[in-house]
C-alpha positions as CSV (number, residue, x, y, z in Angstrom):
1,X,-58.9,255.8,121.0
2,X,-56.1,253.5,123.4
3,X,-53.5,254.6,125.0
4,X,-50.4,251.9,124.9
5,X,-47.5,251.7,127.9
6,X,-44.7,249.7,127.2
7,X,-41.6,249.1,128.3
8,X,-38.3,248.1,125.7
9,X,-35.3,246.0,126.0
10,X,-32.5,245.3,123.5
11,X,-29.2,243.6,122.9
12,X,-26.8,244.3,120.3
13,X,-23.5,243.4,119.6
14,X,-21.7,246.0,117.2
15,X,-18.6,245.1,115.4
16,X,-17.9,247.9,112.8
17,X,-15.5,249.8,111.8
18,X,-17.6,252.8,111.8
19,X,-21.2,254.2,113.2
20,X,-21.8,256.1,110.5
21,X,-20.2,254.6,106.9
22,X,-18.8,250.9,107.8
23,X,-16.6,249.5,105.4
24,X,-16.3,246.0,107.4
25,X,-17.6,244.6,110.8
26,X,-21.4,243.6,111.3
27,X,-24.1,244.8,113.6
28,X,-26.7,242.4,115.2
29,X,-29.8,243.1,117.2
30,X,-32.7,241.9,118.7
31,X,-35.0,244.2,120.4
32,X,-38.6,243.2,122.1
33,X,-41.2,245.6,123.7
34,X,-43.9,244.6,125.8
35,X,-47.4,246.5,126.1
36,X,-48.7,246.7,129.9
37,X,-52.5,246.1,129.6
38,X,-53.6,249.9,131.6
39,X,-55.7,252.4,130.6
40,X,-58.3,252.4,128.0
41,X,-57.8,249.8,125.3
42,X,-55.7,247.3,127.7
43,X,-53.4,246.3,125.1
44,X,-51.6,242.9,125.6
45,X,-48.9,242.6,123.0
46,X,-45.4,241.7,122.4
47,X,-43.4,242.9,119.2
48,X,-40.2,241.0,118.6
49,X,-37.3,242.5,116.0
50,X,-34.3,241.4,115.0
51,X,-30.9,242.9,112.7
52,X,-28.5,241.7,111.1
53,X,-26.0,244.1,108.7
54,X,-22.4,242.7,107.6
55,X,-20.0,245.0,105.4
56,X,-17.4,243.2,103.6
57,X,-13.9,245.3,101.5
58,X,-13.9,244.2,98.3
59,X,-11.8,245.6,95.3
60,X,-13.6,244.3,92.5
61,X,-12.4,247.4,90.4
62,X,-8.9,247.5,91.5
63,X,-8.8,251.0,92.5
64,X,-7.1,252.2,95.3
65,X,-10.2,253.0,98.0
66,X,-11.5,249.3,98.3
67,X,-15.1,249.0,98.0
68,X,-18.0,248.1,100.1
69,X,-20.6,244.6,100.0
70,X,-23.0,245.3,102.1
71,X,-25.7,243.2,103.5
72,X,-28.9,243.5,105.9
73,X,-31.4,240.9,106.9
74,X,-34.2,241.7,109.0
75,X,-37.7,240.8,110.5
76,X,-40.5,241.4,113.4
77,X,-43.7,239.9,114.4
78,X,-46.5,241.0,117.3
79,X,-47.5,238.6,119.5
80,X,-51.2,238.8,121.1
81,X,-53.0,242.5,120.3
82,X,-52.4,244.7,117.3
83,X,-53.4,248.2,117.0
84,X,-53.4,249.1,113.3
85,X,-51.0,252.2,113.8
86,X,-48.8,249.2,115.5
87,X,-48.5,247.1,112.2
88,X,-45.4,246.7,110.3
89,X,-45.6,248.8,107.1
90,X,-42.7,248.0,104.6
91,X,-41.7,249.9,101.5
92,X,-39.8,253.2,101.2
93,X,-36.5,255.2,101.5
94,X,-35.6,252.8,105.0
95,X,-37.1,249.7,103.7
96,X,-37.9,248.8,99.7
97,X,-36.6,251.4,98.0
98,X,-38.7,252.2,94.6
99,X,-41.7,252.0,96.9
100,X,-43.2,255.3,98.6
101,X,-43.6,254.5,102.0
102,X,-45.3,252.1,103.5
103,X,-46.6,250.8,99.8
104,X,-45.3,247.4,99.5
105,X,-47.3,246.2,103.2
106,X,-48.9,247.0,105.8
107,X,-49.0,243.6,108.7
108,X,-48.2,241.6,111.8
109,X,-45.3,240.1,110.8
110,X,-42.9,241.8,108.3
111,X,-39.2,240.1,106.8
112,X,-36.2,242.6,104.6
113,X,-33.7,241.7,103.1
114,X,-31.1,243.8,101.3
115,X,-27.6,244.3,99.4
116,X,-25.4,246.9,98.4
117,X,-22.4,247.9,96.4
118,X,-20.7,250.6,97.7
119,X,-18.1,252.4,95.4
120,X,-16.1,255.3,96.6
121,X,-15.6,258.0,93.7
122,X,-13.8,261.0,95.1
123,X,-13.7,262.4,98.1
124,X,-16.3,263.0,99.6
125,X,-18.4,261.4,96.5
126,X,-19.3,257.8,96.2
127,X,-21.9,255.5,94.3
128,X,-24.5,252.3,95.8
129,X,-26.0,249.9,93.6
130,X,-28.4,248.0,95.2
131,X,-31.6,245.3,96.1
132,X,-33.9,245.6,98.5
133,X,-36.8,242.9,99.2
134,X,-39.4,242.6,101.6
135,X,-42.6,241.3,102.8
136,X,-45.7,240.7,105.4
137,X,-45.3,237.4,105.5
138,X,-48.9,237.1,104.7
139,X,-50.0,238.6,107.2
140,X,-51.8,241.8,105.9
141,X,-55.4,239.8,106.7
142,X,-54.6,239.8,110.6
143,X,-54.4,244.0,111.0
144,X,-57.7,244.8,112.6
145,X,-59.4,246.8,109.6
146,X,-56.8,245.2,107.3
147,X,-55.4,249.0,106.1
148,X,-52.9,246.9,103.4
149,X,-55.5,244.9,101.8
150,X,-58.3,247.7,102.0
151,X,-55.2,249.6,100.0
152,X,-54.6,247.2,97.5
153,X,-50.7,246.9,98.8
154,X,-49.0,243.4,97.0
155,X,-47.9,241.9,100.5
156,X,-44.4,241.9,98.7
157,X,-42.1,243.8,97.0
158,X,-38.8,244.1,95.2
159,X,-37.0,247.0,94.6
160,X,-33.4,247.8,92.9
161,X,-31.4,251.0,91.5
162,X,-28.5,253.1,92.3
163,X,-27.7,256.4,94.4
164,X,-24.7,258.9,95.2
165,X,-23.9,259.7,98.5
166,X,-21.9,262.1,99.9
167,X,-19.8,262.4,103.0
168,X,-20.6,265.9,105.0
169,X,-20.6,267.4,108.4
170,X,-24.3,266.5,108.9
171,X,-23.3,263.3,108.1
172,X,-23.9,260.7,105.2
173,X,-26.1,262.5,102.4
174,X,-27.7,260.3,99.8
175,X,-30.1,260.2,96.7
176,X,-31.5,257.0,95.4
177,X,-33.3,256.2,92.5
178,X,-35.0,252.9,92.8
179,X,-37.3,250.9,90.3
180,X,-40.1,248.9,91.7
181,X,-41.1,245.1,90.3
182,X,-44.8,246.8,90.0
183,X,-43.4,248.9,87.1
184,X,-42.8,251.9,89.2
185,X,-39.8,254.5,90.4
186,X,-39.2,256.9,92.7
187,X,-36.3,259.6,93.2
188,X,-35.9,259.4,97.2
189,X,-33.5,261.6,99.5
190,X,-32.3,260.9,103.4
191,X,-30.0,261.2,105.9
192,X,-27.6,258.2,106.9
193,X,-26.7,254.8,104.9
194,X,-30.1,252.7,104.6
195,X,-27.9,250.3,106.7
């Protein structure tokens, strides 16, 4: 039992065209949040991210509605203590898709990277193909109680599929169904564009 006080700071610089479904623009940011070392644990630590998302129109199809690359690049790393419930884990609807969550790692340090194709269908229906990748950076062994390697998670993972999503007034609705480079798939539902 700890208790953990920090405090959180962020830039960003956000040049889409829109919050919620961009179609071109990019969207960087870089985010740290320092522990202050009170109460009972007196965790020291430091956890570093950073984002980077660019949408590009294409119209590889030549329809009328131009269509969407879509890319995101992302990492973080802990400097000094860790908690385990801290850690990085990576896999999942937000993260490797094809993975359930948190499956592909669990660590200090943790790197993303992913693409999409975005193809509008008919309004308010479109389609995503896409790749997701992502790893600990080796760093599964530096966890206090090592949860991923106790778990048997790979440390890295790759991921790929396709999904619908749909425009409402909740917002963006998707479905994805992802295939995993272990053998696996999963059918996985959210809220929102993954980026």
């Amino acid at each position: 039992v700890d208790e953990l006080v920090a405090v959180t700071a962020g830039i960003s610089k956000d040049q889409r065209n829109d919050l919620n479904n961009p179609t071109s623009g990019s969207l960087v940011s870089l985010t740290s949040s320092q522990s202050i070392p009170i109460g009972s644990g007196s965790i020291l630590m430091n956890q570093v991210k950073a984002n980077y998302s660019e949408y590009i129109p294409v119209n590889l199809l030549g329809t009328k509605d131009p269509q969407v690359l879509a890319f995101n690049v992302q990492g973080g790393t802990t400097i000094g203590d860790l908690p385990p419930y801290m850690a990085f884990n990576v896999g999942g609807l937000n993260s490797v898709r094809g993975y359930g969550t948190g499956d592909v790692a669990t660590g200090r340090s943790y790197v993303l990277a992913s693409a999409e194709y975005r193809i509008p269908l008919f309004n308010p229906v479109g389609a995503v193909v896409f790749a997701d990748f992502g790893s600990d950076l080796g760093t599964a062994d530096t966890v206090p109680g090592e949860p991923g390697v106790v778990r048997g998670k790979p440390g890295t993972g790759f991921g790929y599929g396709a999904g619908l999503r749909v425009n409402s007034p909740v917002g963006v609705i998707r479905a994805d169904f992802g295939l995993n480079d272990q053998g696996g798939s999963k059918v996985q539902f959210g809220l929102g564009q993954r980026f």
